[in-house]
Residue frames as qw, qx, qy, qz and C-alpha x, y, z in Angstrom:
[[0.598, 0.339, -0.553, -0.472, 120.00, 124.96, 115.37],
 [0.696, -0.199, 0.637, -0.265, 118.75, 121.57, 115.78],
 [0.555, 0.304, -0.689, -0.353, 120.03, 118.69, 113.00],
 [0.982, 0.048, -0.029, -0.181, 118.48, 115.21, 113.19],
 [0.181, 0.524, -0.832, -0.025, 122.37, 112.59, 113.53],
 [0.911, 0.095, -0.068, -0.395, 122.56, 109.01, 113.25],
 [0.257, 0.555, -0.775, -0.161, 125.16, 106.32, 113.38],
 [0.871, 0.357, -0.121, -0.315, 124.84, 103.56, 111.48],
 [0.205, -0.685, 0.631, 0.300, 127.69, 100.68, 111.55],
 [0.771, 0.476, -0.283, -0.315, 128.21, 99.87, 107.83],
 [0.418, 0.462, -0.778, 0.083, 129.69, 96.70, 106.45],
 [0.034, 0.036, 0.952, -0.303, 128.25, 94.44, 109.60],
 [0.638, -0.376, -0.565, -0.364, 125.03, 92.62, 109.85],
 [0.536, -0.616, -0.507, 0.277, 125.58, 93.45, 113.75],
 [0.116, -0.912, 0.233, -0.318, 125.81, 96.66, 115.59],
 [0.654, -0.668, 0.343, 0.085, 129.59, 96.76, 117.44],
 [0.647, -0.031, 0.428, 0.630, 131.29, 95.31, 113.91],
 [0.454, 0.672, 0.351, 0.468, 132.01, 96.84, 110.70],
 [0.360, 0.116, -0.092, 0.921, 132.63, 100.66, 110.76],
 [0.015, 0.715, 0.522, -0.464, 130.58, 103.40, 112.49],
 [0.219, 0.211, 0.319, 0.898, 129.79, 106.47, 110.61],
 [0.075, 0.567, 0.476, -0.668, 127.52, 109.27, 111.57],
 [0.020, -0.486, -0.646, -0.589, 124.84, 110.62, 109.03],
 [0.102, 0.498, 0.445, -0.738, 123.80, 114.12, 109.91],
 [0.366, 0.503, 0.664, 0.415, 120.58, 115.47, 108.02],
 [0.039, -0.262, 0.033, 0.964, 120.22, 119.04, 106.53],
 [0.488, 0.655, 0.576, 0.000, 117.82, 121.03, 105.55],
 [0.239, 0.946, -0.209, -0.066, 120.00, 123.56, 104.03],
 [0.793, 0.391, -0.324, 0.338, 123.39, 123.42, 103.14],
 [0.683, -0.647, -0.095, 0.326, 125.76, 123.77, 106.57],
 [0.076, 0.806, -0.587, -0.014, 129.47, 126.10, 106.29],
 [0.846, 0.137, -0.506, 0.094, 131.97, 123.56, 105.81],
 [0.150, 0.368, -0.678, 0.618, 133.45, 124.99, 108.83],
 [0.629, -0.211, 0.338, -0.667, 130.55, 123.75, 110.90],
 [0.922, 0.177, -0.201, -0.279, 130.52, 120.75, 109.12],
 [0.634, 0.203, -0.601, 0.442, 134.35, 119.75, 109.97],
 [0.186, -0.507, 0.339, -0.770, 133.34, 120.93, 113.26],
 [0.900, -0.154, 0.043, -0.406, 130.32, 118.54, 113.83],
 [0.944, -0.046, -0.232, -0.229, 132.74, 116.01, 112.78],
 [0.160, 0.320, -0.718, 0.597, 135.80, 116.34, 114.95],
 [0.495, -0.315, 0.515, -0.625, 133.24, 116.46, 117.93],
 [0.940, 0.090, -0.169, -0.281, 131.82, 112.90, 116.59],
 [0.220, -0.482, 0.839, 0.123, 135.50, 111.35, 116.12],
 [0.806, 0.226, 0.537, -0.102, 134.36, 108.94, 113.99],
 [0.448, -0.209, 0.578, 0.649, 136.66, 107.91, 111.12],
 [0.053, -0.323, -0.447, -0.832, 133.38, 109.83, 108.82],
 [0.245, 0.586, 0.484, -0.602, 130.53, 111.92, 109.65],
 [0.012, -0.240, -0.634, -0.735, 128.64, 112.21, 106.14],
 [0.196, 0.380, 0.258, -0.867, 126.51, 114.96, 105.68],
 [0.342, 0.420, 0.778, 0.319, 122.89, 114.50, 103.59],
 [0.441, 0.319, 0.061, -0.837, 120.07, 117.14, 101.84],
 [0.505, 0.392, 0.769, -0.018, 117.32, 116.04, 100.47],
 [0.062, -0.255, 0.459, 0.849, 117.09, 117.62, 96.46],
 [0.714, 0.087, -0.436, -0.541, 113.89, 115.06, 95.38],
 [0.893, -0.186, 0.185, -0.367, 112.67, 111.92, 96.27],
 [0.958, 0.193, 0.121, 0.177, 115.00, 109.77, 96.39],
 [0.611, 0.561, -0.028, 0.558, 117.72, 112.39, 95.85],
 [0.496, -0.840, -0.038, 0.218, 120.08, 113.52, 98.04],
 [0.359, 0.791, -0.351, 0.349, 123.48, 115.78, 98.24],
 [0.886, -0.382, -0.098, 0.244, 126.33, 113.95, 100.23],
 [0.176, 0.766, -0.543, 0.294, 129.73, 115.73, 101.50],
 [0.931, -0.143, -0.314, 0.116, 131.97, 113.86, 103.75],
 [0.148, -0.815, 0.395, -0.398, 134.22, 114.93, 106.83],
 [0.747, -0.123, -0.541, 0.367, 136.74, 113.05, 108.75],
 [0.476, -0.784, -0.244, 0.316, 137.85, 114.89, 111.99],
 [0.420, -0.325, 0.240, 0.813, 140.57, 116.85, 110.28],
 [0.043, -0.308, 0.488, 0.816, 139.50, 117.02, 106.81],
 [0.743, 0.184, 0.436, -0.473, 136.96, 116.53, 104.03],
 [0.477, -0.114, 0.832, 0.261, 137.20, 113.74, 102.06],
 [0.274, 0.362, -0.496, -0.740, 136.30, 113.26, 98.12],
 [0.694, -0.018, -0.560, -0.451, 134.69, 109.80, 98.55],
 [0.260, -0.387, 0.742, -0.482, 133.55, 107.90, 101.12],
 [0.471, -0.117, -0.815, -0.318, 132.05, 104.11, 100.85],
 [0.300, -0.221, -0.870, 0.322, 130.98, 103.30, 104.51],
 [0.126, 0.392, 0.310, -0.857, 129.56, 106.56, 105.48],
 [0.484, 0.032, -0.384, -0.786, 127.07, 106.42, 101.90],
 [0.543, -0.277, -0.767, -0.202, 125.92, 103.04, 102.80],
 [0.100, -0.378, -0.649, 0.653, 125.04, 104.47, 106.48],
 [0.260, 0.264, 0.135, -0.919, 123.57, 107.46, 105.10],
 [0.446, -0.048, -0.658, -0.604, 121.73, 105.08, 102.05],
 [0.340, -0.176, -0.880, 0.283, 120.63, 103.21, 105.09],
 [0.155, 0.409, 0.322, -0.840, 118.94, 106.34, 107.18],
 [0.374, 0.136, -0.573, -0.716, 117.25, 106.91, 103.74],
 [0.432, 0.063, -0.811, -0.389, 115.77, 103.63, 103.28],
 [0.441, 0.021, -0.792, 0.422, 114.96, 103.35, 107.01],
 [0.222, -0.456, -0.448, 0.736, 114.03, 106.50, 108.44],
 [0.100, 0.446, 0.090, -0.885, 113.43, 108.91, 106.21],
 [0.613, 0.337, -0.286, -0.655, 111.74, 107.47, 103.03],
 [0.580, -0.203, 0.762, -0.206, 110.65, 104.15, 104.42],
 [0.802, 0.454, 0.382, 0.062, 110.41, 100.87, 101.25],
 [0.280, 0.858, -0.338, -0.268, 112.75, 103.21, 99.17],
 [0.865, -0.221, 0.325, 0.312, 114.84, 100.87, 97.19],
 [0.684, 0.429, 0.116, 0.578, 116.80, 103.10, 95.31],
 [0.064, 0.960, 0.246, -0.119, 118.67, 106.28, 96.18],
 [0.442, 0.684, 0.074, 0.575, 120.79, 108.85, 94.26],
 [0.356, -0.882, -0.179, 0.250, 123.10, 110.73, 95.76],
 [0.476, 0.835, 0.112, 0.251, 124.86, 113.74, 94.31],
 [0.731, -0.526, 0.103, 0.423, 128.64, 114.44, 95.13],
 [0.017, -0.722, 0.485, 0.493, 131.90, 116.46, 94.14],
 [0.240, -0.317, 0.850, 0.344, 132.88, 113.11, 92.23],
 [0.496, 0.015, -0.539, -0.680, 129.22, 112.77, 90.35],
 [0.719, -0.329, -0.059, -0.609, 125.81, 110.59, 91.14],
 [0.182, 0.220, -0.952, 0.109, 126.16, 107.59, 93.49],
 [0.579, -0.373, -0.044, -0.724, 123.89, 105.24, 93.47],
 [0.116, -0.280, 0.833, -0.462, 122.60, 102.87, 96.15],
 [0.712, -0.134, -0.576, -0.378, 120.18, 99.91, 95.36],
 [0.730, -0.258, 0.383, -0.504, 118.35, 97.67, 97.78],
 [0.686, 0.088, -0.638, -0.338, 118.80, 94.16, 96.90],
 [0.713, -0.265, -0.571, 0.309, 117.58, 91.79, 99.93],
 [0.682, -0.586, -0.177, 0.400, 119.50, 92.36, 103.43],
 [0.599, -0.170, 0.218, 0.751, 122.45, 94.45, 101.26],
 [0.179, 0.912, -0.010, -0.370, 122.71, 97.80, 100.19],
 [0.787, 0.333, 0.321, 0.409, 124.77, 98.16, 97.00],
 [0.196, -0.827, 0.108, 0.516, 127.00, 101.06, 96.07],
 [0.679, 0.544, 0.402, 0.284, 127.48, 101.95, 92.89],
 [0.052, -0.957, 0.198, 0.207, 131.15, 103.89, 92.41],
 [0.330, 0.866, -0.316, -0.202, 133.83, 104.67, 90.23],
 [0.968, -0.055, 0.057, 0.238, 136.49, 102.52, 89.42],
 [0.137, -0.901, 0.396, 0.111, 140.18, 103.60, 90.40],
 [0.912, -0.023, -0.113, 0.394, 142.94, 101.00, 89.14],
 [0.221, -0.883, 0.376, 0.174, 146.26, 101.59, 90.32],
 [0.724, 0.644, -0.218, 0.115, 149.11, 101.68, 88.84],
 [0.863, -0.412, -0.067, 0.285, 152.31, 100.44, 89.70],
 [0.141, -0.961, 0.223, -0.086, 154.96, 102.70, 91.58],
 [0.555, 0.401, -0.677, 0.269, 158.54, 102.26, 92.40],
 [0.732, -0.538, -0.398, 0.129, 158.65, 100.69, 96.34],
 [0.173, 0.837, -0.121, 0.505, 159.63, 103.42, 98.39],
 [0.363, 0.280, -0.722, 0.518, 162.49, 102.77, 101.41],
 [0.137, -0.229, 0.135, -0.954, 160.59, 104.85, 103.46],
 [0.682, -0.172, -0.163, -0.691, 157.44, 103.53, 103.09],
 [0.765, 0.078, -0.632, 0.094, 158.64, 99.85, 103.96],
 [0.374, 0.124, -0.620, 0.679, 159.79, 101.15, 107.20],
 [0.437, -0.205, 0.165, -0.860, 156.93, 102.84, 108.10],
 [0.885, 0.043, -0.324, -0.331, 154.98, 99.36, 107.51],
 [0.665, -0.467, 0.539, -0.220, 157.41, 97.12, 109.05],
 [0.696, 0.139, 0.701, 0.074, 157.20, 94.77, 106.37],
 [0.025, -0.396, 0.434, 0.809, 158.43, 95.41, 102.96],
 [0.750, 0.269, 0.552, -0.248, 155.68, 94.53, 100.56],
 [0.656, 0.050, 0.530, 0.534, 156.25, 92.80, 97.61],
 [0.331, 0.258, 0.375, 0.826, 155.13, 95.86, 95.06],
 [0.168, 0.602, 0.602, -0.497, 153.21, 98.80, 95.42],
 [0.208, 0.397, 0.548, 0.707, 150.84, 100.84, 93.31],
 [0.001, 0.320, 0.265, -0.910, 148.90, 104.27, 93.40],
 [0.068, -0.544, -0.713, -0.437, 145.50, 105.76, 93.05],
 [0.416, -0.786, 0.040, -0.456, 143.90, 108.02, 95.23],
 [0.718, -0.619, 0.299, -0.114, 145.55, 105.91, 97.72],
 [0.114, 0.591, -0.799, 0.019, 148.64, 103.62, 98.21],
 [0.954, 0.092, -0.229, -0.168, 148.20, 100.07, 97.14],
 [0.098, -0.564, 0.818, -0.048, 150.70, 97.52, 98.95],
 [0.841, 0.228, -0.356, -0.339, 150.61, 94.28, 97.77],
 [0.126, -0.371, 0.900, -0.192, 152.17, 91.16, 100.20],
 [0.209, 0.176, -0.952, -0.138, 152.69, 87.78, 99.81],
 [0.466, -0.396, -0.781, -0.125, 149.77, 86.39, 102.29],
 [0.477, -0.706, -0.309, -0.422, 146.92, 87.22, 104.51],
 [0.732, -0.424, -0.224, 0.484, 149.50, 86.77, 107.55],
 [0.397, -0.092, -0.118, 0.906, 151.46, 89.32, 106.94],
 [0.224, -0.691, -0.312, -0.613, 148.41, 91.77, 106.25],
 [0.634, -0.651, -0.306, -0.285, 147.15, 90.86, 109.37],
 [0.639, -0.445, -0.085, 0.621, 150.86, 91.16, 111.56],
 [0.309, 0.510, 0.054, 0.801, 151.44, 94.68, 110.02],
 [0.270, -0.775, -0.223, 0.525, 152.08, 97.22, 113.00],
 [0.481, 0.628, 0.153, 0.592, 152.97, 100.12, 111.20],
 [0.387, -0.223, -0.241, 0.861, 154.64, 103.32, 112.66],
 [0.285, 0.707, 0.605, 0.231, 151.75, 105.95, 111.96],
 [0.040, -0.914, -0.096, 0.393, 153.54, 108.61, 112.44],
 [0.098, -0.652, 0.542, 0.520, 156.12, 107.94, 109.63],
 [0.216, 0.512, 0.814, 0.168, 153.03, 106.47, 107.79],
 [0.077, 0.903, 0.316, -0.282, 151.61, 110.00, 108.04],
 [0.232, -0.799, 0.295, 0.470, 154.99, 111.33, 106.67],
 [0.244, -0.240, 0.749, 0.568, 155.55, 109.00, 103.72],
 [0.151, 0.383, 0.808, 0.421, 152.26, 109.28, 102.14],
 [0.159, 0.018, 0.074, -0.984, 149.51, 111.83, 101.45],
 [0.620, -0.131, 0.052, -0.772, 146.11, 109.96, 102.20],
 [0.761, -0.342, 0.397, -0.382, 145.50, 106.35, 102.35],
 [0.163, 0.538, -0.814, -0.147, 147.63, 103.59, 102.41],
 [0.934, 0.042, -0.047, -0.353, 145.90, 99.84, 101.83],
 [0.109, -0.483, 0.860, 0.123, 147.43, 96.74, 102.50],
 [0.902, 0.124, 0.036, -0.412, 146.14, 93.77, 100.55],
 [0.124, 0.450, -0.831, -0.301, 146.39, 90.38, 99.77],
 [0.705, -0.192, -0.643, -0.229, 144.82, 86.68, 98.50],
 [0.500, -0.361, 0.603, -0.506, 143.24, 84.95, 100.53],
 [0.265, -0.084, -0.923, -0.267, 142.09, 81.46, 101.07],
 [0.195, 0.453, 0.856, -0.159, 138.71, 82.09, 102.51],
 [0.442, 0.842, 0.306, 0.033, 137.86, 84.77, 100.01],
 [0.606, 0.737, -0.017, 0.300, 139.26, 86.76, 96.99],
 [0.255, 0.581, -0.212, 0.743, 141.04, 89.73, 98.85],
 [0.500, -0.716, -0.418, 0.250, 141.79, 91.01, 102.07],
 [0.313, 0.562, -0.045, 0.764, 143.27, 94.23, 102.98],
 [0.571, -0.324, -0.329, 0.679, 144.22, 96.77, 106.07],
 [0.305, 0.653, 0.360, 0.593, 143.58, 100.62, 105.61],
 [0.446, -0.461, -0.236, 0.730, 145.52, 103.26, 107.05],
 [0.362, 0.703, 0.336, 0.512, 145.06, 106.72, 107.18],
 [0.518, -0.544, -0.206, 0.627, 147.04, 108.37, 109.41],
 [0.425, 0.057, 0.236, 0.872, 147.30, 111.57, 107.19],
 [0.246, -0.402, -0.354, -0.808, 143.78, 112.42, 107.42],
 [0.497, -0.405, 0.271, -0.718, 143.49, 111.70, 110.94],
 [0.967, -0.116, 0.163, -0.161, 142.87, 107.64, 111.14],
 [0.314, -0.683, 0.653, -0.090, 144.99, 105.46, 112.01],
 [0.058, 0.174, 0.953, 0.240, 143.43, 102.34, 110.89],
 [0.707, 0.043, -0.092, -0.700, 139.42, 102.70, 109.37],
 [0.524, -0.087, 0.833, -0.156, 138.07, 99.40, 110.20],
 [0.595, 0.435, 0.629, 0.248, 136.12, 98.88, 106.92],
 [0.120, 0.543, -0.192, -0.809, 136.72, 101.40, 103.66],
 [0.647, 0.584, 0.466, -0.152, 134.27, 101.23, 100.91],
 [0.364, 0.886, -0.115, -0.264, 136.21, 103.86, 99.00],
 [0.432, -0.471, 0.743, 0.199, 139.45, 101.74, 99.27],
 [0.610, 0.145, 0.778, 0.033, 137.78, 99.12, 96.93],
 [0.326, 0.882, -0.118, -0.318, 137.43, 101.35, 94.25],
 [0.210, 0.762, -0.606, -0.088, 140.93, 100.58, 93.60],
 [0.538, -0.222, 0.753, -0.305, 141.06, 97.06, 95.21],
 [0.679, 0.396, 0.536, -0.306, 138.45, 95.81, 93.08],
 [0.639, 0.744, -0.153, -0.118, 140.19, 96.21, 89.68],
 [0.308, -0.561, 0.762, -0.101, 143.59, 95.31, 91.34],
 [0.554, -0.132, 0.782, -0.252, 142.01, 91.82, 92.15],
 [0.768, 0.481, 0.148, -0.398, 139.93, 91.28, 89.26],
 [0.517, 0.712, -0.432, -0.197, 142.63, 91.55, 86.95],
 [0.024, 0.528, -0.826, 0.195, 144.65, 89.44, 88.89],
 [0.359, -0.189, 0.892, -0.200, 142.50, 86.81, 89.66],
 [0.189, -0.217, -0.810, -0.511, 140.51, 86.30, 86.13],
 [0.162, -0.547, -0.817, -0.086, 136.97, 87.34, 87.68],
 [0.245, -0.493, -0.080, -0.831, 134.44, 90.14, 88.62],
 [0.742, -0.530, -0.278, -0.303, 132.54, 88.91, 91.12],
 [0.594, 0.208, -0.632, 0.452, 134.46, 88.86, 94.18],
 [0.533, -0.828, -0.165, -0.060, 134.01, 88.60, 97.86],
 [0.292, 0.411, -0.517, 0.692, 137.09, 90.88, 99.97],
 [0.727, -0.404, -0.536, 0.145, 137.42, 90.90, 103.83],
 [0.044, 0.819, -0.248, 0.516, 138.82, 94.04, 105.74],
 [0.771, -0.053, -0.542, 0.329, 140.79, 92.51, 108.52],
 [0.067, 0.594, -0.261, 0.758, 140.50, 94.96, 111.39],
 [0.004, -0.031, 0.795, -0.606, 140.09, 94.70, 114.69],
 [0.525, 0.211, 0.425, -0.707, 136.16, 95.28, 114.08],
 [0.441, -0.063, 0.869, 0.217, 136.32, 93.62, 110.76],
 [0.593, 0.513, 0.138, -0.605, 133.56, 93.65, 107.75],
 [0.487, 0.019, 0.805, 0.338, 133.04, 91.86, 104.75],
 [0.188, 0.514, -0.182, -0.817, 132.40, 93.10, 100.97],
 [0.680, 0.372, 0.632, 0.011, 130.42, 91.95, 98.23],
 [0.148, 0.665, -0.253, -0.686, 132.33, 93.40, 95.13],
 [0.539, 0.458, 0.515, 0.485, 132.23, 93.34, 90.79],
 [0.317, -0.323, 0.432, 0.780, 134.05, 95.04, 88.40],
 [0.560, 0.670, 0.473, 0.121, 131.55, 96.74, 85.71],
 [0.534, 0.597, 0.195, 0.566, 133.93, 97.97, 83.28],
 [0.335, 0.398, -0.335, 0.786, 134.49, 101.70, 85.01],
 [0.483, -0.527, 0.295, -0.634, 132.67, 101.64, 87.87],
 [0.326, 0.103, -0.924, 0.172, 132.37, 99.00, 90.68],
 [0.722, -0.509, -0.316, -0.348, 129.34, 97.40, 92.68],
 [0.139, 0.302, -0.783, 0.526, 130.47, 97.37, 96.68],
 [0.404, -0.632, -0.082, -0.657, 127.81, 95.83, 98.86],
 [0.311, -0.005, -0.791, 0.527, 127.41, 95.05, 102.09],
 [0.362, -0.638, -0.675, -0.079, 125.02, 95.25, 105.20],
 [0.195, 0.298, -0.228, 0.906, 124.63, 98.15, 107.55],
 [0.439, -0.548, -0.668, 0.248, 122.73, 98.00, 111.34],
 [0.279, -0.723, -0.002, -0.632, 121.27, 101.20, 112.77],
 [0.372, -0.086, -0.557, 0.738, 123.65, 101.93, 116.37],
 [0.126, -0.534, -0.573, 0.608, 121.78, 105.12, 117.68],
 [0.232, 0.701, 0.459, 0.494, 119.43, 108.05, 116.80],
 [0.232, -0.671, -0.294, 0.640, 119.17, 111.73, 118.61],
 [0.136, 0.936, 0.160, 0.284, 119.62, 115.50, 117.62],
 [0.584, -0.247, -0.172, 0.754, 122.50, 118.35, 117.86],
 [0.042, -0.927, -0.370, -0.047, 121.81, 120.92, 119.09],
 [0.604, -0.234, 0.042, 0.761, 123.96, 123.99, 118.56]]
């Protein structure tokens, strides 16, 4: 079998930032065991899988090296990229069909837009555990698909070593540190040492939850957030009522074929 792969690294307007993500294309649907296969051998913190259904319409799964995943923000805007790029050059709109319902993905300009769900979280009790794992108690945390920590200022985001193996033990998928900033809205950190990453350098899906977080808290929709990783990336987010608008830019890294 021979599949068309790509990777694409979303979130940066240069190849070498933002987050890598591989985009392999089917023409059929794959086992999932071939699929979490493909993407262990990748190692890349996603390896999102497309079909074409219609113009313009595609079916998306998602695979980290361990596991697959239920949403994934960086790996759609790679794969919305391939689309728009490669396979159905000028396209400025496409639809893609997931476990969690349609996501779409608008051109506008240089930026690729993601249209997905909104997650607020809600606020937990601060667990001993979890503080230790983190190094740094944070001032409150809250839950959604992921763990929300909240601390005082962008410093301590950015000084958080965390233990990831008793990060992997105190939580069951991904844990987010955020806070204000003063050169834009939000920043944030994003571990996932339960599903195989340690740190994702940029998470679209994170912002889901982020992006109501912030809103509320700082009186506005429109907000720009900052992922503070070693590779780094920068979001372009609003709050429409239950869903949220993430965009951001996203540089074709390399093309080829696996062959297996």
């Amino acid at each position: 079998m021979k599949l068309p792969i790509y990777q694409v690294d979303a979130f940066a307007s240069e190849v070498f930032r933002g987050n890598p993500a591989a985009v392999v294309v089917c023409d059929e649907a794959l086992p999932p065991e071939t699929m979490q296969s493909i993407a262990m051998e990748n190692n890349l913190s996603e390896t999102s899988f497309i079909q074409r259904t219609a113009p313009g319409h595609y079916s998306i799964r998602w695979f980290t090296p361990t596991v697959e995943v239920d949403l994934c923000g960086h790996a759609t805007l790679a794969a919305a990229r391939v689309v728009v790029t490669d396979l159905e050059p000028g396209l400025s709109h496409v639809a893609f069909a997931s476990g969690v319902g349609v996501l779409d993905v608008e051109q506008r300009g240089e930026r690729l837009v993601l249209d997905f769900p909104s997650r607020p979280p809600r606020s937990i009790p601060v667990a001993p555990e979890l503080s230790e794992a983190m190094g740094k108690a944070p001032l409150e945390v809250l839950k959604s698909r992921d763990l929300v920590l909240v601390y005082e200022t962008e410093a301590d985001v950015v000084g958080l070593r965390p233990d990831f193996r008793r990060l992997a033990a105190a939580s069951t998928f991904g844990v987010l540190a955020t806070s204000r900033s003063n050169l834009v809205d939000f920043v944030s950190r994003c571990f996932f040492p339960a599903v195989g990453i340690d740190e994702d350098p940029v998470t679209g899906s994170a912002h889901c939850s982020l992006i109501p977080l912030w809103a509320e808290r700082l009186g506005k929709t429109e907000l720009v957030a900052r992922q503070r990783s070693a590779r780094g990336g920068e979001l372009f987010c609003e709050l429409r009522g239950d869903r949220v608008s993430i965009g951001g830019h996203a540089v074709p890294y390399l093309k080829g074929e696996i062959t297996f």
